[in-house]
Backbone as CSV, one residue per row, in Angstrom:
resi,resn,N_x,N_y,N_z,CA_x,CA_y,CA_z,C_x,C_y,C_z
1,UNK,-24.624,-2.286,-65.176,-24.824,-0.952,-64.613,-26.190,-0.848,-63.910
2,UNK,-26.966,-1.798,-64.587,-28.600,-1.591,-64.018,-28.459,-2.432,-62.386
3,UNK,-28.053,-3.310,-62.305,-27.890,-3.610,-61.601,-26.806,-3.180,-60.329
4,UNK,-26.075,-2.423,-60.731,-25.560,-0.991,-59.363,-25.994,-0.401,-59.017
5,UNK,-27.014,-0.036,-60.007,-27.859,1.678,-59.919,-29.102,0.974,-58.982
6,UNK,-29.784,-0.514,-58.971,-30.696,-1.145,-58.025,-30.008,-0.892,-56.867
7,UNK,-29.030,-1.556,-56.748,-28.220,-1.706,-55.095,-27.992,-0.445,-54.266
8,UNK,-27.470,0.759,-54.990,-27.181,2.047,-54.776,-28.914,1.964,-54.169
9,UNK,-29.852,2.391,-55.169,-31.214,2.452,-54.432,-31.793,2.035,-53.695
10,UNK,-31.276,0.545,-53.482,-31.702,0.024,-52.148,-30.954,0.846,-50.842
11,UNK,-30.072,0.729,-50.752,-29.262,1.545,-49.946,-29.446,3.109,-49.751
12,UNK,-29.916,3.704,-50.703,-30.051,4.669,-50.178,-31.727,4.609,-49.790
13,UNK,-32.516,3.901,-49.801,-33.773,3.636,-49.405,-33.800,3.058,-48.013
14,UNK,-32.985,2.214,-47.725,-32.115,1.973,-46.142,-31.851,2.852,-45.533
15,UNK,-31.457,3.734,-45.904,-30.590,5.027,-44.874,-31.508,5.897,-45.330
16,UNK,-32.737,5.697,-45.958,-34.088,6.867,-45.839,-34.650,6.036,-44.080
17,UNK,-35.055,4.997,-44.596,-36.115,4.307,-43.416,-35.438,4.284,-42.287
18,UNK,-34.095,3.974,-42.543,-33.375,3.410,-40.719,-32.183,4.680,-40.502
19,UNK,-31.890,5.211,-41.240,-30.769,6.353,-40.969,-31.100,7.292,-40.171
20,UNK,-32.063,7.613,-39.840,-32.801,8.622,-38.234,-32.765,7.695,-37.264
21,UNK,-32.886,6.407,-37.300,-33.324,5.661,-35.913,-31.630,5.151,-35.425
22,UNK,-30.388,4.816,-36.433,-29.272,4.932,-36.022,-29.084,5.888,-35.445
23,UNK,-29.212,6.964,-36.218,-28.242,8.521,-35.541,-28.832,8.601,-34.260
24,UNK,-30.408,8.462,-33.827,-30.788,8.453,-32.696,-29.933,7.501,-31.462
25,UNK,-30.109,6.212,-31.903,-29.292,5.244,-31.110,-27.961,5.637,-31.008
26,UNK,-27.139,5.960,-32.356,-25.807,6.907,-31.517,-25.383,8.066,-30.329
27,UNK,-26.919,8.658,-31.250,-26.554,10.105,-29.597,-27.218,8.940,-27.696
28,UNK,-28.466,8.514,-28.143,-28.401,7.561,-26.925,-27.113,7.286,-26.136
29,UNK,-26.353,6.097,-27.274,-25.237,5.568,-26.767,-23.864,6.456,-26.266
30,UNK,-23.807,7.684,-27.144,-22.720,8.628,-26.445,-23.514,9.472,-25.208
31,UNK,-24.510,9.745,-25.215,-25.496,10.419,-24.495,-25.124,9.597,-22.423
32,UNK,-25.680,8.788,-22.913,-25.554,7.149,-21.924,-24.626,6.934,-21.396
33,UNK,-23.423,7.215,-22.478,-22.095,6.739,-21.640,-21.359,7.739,-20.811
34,UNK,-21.937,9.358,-21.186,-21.363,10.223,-20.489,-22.130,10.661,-19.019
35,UNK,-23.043,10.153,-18.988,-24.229,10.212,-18.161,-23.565,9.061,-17.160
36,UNK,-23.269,7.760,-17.424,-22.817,7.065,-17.017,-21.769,6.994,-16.076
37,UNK,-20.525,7.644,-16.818,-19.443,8.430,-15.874,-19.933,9.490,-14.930
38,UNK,-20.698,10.121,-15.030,-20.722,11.298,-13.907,-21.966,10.715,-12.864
39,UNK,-22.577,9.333,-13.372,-23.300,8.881,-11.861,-22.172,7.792,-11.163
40,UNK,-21.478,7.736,-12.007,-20.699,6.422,-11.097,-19.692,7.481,-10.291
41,UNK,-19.011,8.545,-10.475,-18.692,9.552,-10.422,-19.196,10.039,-8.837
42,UNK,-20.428,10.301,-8.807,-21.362,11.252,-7.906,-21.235,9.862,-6.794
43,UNK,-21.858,8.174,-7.256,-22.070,7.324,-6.377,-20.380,7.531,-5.477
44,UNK,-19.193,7.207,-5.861,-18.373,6.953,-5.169,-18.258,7.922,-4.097
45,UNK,-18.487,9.301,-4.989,-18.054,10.352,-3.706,-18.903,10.033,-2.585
46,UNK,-19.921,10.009,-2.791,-21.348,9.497,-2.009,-20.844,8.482,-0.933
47,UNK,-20.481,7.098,-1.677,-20.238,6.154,-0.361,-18.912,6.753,-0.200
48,UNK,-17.883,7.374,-0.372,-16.282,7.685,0.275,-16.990,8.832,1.580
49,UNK,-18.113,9.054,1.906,-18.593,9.600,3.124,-19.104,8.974,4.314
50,UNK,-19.179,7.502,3.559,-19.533,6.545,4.926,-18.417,5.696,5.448
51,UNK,-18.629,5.207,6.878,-17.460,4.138,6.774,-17.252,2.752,6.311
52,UNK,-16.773,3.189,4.638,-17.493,1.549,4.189,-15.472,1.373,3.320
53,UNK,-15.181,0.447,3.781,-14.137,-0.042,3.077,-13.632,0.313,1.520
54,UNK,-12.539,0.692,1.116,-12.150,1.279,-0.327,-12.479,0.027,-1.057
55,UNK,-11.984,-1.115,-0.920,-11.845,-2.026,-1.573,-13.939,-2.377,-2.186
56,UNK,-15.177,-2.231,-0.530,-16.087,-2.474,-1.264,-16.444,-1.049,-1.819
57,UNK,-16.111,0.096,-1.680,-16.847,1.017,-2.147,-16.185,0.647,-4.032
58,UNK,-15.296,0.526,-4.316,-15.003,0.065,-5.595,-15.838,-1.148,-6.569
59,UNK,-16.391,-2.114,-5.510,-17.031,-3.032,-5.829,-18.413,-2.987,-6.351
60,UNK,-19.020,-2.280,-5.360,-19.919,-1.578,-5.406,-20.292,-0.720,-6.736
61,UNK,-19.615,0.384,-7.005,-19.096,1.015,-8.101,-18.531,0.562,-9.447
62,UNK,-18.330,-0.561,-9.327,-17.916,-1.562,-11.012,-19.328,-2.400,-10.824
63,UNK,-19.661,-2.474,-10.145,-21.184,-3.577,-10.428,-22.402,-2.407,-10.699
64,UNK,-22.339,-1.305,-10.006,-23.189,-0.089,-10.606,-22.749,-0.305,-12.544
65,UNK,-21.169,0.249,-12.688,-21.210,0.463,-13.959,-21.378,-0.291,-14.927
66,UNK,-21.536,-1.519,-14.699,-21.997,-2.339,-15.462,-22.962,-2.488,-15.942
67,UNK,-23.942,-2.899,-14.470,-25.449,-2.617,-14.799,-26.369,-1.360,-15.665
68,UNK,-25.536,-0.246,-15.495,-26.226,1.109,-16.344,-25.519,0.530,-17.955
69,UNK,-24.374,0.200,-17.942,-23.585,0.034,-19.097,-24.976,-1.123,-19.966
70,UNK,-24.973,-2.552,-19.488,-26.148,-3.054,-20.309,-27.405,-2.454,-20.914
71,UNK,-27.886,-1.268,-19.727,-29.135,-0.985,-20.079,-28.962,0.104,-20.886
72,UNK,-27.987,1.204,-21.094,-27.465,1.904,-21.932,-27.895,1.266,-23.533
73,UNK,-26.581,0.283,-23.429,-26.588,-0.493,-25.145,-27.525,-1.142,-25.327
74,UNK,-28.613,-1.595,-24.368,-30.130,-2.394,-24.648,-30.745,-1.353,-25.399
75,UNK,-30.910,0.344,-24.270,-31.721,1.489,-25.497,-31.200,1.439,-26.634
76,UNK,-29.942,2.218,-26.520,-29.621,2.030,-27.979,-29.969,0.829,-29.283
77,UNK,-29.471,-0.348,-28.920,-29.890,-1.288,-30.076,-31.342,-1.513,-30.216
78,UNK,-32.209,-0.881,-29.322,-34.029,-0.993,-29.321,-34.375,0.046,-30.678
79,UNK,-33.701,1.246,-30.252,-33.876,2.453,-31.037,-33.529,1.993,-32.339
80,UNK,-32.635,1.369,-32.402,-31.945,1.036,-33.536,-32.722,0.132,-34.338
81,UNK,-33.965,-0.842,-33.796,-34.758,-1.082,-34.276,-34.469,-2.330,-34.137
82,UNK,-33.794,-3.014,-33.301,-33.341,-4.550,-33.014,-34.291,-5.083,-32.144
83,UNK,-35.098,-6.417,-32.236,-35.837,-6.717,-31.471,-35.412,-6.931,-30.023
84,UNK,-36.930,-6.912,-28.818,-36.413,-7.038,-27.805,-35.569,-8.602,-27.780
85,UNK,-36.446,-8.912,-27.784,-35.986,-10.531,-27.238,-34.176,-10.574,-27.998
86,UNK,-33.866,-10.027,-29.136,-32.245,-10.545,-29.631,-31.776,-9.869,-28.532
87,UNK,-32.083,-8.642,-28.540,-30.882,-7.893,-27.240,-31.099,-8.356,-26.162
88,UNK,-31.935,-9.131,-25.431,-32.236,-10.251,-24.109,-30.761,-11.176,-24.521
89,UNK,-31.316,-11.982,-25.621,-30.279,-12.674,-25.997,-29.031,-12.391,-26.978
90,UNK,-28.478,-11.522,-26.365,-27.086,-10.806,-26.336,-26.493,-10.521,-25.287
91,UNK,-27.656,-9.774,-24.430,-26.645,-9.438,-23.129,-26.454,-10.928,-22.299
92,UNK,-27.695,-11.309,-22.397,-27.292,-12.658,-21.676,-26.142,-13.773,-21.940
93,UNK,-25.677,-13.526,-23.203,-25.139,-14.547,-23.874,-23.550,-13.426,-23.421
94,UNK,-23.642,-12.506,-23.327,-22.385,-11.468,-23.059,-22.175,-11.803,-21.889
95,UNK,-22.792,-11.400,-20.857,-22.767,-11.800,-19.488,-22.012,-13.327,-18.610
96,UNK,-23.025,-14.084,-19.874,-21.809,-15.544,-19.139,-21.213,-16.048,-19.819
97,UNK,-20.622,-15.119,-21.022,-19.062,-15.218,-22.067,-18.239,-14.597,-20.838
98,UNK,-18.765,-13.306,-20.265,-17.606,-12.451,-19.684,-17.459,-13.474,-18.095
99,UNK,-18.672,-14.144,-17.786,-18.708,-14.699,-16.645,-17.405,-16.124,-16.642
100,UNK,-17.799,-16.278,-17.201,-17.097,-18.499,-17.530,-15.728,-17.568,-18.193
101,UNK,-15.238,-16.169,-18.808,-13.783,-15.935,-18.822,-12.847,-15.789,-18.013
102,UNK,-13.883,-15.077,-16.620,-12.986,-14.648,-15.198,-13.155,-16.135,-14.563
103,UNK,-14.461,-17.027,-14.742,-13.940,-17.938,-13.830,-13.090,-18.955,-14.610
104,UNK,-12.255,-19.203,-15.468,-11.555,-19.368,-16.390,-10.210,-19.397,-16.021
105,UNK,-10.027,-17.997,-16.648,-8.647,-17.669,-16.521,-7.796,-16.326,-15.070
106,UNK,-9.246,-16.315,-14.146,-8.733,-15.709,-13.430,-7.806,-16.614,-12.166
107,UNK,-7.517,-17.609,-12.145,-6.659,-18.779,-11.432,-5.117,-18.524,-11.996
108,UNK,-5.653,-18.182,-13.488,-4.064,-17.561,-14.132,-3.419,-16.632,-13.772
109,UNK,-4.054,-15.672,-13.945,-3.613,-14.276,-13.665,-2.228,-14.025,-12.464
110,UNK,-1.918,-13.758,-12.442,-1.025,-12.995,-11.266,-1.906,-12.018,-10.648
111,UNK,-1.676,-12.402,-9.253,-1.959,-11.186,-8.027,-1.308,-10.166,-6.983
112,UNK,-1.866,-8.641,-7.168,-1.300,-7.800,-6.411,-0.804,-8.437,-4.713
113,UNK,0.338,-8.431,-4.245,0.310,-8.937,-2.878,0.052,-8.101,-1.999
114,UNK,-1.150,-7.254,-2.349,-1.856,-6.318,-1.243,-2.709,-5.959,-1.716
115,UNK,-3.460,-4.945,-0.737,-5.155,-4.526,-0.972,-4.826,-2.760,-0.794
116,UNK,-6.435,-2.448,-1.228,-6.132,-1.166,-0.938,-6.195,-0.488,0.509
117,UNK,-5.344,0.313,0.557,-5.690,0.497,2.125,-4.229,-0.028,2.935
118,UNK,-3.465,-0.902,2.465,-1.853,-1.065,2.905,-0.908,-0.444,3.231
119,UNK,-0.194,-0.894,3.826,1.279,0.400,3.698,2.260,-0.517,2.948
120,UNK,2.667,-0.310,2.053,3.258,-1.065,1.253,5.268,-0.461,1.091
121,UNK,5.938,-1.289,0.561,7.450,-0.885,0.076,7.632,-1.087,-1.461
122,UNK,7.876,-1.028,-2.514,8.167,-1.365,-3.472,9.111,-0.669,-3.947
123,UNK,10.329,-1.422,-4.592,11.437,-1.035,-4.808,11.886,-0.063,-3.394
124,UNK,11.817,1.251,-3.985,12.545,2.644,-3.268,10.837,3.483,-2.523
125,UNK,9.856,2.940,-3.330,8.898,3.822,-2.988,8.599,3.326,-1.506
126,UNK,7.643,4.023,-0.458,7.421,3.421,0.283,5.650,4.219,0.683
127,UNK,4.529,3.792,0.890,3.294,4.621,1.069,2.392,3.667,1.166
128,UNK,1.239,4.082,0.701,0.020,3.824,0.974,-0.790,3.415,0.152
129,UNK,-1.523,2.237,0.032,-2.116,1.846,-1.768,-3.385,2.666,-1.645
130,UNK,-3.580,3.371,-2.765,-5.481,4.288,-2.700,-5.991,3.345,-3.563
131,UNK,-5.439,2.751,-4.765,-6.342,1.919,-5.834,-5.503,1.063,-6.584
132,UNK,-5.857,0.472,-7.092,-5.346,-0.753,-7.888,-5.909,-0.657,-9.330
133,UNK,-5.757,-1.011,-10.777,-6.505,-1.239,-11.584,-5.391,-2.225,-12.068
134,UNK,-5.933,-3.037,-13.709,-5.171,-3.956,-14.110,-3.837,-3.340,-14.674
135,UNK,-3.795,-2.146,-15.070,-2.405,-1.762,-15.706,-1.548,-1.019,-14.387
136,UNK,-1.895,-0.531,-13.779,-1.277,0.192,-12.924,-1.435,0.348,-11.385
137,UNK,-1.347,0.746,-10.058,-1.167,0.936,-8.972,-0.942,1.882,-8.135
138,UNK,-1.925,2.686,-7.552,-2.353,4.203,-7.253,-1.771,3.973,-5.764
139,UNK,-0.215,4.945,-5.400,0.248,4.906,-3.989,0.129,6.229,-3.585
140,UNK,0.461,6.776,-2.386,0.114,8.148,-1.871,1.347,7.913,-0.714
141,UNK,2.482,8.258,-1.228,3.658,8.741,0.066,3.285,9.412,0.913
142,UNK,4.035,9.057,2.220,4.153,9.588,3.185,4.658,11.369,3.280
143,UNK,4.914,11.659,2.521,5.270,13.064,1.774,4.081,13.753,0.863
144,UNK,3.188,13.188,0.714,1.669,13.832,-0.011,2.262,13.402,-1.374
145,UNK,2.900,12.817,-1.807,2.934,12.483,-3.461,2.103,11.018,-3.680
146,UNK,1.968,11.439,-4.902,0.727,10.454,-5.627,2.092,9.850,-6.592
147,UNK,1.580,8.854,-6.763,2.616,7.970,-7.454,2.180,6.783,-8.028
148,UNK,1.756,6.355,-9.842,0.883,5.414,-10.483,2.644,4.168,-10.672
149,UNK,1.919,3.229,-10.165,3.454,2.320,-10.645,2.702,1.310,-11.658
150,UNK,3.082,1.085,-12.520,2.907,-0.256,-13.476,2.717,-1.262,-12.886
151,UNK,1.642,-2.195,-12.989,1.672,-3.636,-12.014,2.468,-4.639,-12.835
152,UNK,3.359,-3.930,-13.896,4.337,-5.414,-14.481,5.273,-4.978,-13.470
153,UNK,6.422,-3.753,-13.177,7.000,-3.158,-12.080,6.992,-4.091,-10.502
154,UNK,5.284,-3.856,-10.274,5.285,-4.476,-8.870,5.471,-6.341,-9.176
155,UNK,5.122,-6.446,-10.052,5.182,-8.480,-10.236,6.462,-8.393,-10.272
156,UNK,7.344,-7.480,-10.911,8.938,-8.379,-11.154,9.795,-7.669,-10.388
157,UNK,9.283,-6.942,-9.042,10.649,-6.293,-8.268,10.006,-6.767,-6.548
158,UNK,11.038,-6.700,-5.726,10.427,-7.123,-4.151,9.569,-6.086,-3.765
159,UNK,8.717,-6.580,-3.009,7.451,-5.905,-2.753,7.521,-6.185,-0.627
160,UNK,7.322,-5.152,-0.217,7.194,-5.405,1.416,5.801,-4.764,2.089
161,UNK,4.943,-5.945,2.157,3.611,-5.697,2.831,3.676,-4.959,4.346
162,UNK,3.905,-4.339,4.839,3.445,-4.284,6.154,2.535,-4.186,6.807
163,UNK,1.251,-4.589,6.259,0.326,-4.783,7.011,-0.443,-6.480,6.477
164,UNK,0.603,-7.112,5.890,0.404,-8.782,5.926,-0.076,-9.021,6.983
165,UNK,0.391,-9.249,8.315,0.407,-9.597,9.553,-0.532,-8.460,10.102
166,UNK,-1.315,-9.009,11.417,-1.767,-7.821,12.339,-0.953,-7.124,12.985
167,UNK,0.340,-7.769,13.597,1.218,-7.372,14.559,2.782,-7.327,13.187
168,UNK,3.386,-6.101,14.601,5.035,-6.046,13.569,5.940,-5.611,15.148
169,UNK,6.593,-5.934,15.184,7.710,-5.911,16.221,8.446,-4.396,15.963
170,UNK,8.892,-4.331,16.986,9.357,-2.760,17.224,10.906,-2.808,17.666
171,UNK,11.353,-1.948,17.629,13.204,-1.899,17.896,13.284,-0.873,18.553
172,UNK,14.059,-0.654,19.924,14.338,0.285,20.616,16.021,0.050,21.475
173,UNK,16.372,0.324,20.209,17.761,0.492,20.596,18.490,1.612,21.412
174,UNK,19.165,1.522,21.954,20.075,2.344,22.897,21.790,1.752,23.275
175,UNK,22.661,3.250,23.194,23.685,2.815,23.747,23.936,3.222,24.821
176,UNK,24.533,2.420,25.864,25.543,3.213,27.230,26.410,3.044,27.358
177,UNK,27.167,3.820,28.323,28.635,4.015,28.623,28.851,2.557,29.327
178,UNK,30.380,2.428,29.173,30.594,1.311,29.978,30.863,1.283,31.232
179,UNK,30.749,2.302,32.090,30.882,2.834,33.165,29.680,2.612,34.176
180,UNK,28.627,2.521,32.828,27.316,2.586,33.571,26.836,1.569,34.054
181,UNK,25.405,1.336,34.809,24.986,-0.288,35.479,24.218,-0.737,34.121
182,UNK,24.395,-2.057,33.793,24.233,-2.893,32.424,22.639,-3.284,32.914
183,UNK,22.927,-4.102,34.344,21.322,-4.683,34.624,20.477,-3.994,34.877
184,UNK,20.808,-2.595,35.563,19.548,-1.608,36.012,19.312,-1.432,34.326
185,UNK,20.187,-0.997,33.373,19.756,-0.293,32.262,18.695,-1.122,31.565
186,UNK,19.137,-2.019,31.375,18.103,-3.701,30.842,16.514,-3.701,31.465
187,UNK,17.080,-3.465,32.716,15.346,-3.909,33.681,14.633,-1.813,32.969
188,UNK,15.665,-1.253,33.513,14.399,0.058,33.160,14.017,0.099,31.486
189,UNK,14.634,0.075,30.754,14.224,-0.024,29.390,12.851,-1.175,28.749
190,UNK,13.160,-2.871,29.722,12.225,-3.334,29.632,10.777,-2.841,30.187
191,UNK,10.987,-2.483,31.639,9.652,-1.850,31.948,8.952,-0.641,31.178
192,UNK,9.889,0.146,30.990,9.553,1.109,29.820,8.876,0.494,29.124
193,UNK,9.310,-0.642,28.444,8.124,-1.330,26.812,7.000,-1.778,27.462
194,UNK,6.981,-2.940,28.925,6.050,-3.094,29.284,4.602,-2.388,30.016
195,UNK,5.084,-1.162,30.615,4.217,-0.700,30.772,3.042,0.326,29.505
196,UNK,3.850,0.276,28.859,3.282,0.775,27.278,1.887,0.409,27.131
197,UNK,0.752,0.845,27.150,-0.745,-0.492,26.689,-0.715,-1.080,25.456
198,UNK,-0.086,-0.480,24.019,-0.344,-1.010,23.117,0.730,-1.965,23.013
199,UNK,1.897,-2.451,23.654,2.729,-3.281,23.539,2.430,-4.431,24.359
200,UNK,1.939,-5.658,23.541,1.951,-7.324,23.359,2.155,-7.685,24.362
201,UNK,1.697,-8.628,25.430,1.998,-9.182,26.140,2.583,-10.102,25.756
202,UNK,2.288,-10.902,24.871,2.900,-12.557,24.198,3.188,-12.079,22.678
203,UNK,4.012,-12.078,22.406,5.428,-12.629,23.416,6.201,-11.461,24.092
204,UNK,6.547,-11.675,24.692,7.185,-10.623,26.173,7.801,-9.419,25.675
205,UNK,7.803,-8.490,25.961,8.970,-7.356,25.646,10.425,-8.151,26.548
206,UNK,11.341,-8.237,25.709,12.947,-8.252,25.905,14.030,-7.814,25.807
207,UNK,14.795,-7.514,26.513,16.441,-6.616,26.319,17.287,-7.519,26.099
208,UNK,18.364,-7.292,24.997,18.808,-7.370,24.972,20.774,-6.701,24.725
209,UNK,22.024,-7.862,25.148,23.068,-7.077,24.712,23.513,-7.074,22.761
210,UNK,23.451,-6.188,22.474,23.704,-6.310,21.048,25.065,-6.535,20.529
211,UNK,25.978,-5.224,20.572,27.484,-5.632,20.932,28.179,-4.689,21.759
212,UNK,29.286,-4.949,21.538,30.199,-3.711,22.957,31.370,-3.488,21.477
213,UNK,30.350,-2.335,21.510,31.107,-1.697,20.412,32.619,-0.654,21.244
214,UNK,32.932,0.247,20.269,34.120,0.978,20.609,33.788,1.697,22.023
215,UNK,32.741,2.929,21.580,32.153,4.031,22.871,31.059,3.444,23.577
216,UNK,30.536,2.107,23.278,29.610,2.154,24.334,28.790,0.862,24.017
217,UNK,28.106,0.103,25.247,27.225,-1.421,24.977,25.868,-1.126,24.470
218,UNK,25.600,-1.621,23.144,24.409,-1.132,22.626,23.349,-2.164,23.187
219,UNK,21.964,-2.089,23.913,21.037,-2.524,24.432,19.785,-2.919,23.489
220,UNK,19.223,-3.723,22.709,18.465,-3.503,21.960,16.865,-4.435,22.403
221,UNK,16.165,-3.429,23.235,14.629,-3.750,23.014,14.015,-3.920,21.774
222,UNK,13.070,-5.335,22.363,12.093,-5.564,20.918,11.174,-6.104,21.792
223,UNK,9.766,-5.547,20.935,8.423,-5.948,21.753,7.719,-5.705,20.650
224,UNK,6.220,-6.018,20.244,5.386,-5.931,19.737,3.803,-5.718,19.638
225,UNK,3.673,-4.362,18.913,2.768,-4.345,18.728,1.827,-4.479,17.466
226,UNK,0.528,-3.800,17.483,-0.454,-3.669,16.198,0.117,-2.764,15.214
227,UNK,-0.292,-3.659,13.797,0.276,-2.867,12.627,0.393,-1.307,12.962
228,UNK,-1.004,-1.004,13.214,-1.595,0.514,13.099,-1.143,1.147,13.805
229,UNK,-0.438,0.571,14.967,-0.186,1.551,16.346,1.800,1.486,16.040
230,UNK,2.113,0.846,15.056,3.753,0.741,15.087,4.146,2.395,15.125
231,UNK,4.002,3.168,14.243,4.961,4.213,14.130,5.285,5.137,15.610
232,UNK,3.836,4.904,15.862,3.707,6.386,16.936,4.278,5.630,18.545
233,UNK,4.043,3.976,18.105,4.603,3.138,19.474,6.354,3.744,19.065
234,UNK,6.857,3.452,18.239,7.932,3.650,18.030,8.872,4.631,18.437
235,UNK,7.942,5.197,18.386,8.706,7.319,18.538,8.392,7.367,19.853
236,UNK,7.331,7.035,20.719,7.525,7.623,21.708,7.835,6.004,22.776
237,UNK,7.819,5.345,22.101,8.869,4.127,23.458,10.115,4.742,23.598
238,UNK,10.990,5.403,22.724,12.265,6.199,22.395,12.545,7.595,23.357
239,UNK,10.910,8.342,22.874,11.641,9.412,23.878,10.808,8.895,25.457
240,UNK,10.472,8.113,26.051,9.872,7.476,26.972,11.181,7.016,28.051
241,UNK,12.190,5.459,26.667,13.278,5.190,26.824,14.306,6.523,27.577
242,UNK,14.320,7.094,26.810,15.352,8.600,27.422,14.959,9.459,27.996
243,UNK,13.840,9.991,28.343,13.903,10.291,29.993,13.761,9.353,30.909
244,UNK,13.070,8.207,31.051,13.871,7.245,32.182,15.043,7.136,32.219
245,UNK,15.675,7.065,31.134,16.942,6.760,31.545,17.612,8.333,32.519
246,UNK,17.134,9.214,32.109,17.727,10.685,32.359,16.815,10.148,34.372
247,UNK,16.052,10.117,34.205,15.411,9.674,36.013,15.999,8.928,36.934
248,UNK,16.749,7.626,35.639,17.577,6.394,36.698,19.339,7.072,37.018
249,UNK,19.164,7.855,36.557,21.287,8.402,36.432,21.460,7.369,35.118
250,UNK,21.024,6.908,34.351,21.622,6.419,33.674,22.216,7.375,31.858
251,UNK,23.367,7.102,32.017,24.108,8.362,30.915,24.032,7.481,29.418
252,UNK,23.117,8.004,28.652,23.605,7.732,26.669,24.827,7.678,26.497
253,UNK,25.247,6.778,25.545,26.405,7.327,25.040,26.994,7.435,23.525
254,UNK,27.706,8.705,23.827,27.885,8.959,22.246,29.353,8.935,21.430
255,UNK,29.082,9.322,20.700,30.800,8.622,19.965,31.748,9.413,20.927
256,UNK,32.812,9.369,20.775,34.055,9.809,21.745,35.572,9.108,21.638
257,UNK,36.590,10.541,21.561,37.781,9.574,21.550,38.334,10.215,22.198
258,UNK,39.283,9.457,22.980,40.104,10.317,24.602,41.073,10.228,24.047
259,UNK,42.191,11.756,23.866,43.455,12.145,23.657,44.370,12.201,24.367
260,UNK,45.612,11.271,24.629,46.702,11.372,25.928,47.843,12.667,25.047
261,UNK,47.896,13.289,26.016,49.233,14.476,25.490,49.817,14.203,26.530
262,UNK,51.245,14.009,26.011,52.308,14.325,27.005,53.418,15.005,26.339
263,UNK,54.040,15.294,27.655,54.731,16.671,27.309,56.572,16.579,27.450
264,UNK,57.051,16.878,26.512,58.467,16.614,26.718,59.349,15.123,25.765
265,UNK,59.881,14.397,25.871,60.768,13.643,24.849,59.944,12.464,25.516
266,UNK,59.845,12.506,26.802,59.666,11.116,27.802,57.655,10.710,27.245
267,UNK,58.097,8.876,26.547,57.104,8.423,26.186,56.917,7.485,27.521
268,UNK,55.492,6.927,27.308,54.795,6.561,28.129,55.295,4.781,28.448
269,UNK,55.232,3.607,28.999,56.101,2.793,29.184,54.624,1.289,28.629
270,UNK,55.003,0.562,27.945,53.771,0.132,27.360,54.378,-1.578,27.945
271,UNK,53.711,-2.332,28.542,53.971,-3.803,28.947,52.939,-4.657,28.263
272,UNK,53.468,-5.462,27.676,52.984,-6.778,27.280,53.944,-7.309,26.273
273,UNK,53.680,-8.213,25.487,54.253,-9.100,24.503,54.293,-8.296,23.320
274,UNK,55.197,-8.605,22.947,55.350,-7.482,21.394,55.781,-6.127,21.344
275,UNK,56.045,-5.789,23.110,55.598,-4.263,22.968,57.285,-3.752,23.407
276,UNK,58.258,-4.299,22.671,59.898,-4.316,23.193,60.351,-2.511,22.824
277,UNK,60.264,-1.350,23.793,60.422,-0.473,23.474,62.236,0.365,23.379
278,UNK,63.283,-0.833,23.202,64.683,-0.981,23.103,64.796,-0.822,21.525
């Protein structure tokens, strides 16, 4: 018993001498870390006002929080009454544990097949990447919705970059009547793409015949331009396409089915093979 009642007294003679200089180092360390969030906080908004890339303003911003993060838990364990030099040799010894892990096993890892700043497809979604982290994937539809996807989601379903490439090819389809001129329609539709500025010289804008469907020969231009300039090239090569065509006489054409009525018992007289009307 004498010997509990020592230990008890040591201990509570411990938490006489050092039990103020913990509680201190605790409020530090919660103190620190909330302080912490609202400068890393203030920095981003800060650089999201210049023109500096999402991807470094993030970079930027995890190497800030780090650096406050060490010097944070350095006060604290000082207060706490830990010599300088161990907490030298802690963070240092932390630093290139965490260093020699990423250069390690980050060869392992699986990677997002895009950056921030993309226009991306996944599954059904289709938008815009704002951020990335390791569990999840911050998109922003074309409709103003925000949308977090799981990055196990994006590793195990097809994923469509469109801005992999600088350039993406464009489609400007059209149908006409068969009545109408095939080669004038071809040459004005091509000049249409070519005179465009943001549409590619190499490789050429081309027309082509697609098929000769029921109501009409579908024509299908393709030319190419810059990622950035696809949508708005798109929409207006189209309405560009159709008023030239409305300038050349040349007529769209749209579905249609021609009805023969005739009138009375007397049918119409049909010639060819097969067609024995006895």
């Amino acid at each position: 018993m004498e010997g509990q009642f020592a230990e008890y007294k040591k201990l509570g003679e411990a938490i006489a001498l050092h039990g103020q200089k913990f509680v201190v180092a605790l409020v530090i360390l919660v103190i620190g870390l909330i302080l912490l969030k609202m400068l890393t906080r203030l920095l981003r908004r800060t650089l999201e006002r210049f023109p500096l890339k999402p991807q470094m303003i993030s970079t930027v911003c995890s190497i800030f929080y780090i650096i406050l993060l060490f010097t944070v838990v350095a006060a604290a364990l000082q207060q706490a009454g830990m010599a300088t030099i161990v907490i030298r040799r802690i963070l240092i010894a932390t630093g290139l544990a965490a260093v020699g892990l990423i250069a390690i096993f980050r060869p392992l890892l699986p990677t997002l097949p895009f950056k921030v700043g993309n226009t991306v497809k996944v599954g059904d979604l289709l938008g815009k990447i704002e951020a990335t982290t390791i569990l999840n994937t911050r998109m922003k539809t074309f409709d103003g919705k925000t949308v977090f996807i799981p990055n196990s989601k994006i590793l195990n379903d097809y994923v469509i970059n469109y801005h992999f490439t600088g350039t993406r090819r464009v489609k400007v389809d059209l149908g006409i009547g068969y009545d109408q001129d095939l080669l004038k329609a071809k040459q004005v539709l091509e000049a249409v793409m070519i005179e465009d500025p943001r549409v590619k010289v190499k490789p050429r804008p081309a027309v082509y015949v697609l098929n000769m469907a029921n109501s009409c020969i579908e024509l299908g231009g393709r030319c190419w331009v810059d990622n950035l300039n696809y949508w708005t090239s798109r929409c207006e090569l189209l309405e560009k396409a159709k008023l030239r065509f409305d300038q050349e006489g040349i007529t769209i054409a749209f579905p249609q089915l021609d009805v023969h009525h005739y009138h009375g018992d007397v049918l119409p007289e049909f010639h060819g093979e097969g067609n024995d009307m006895s």
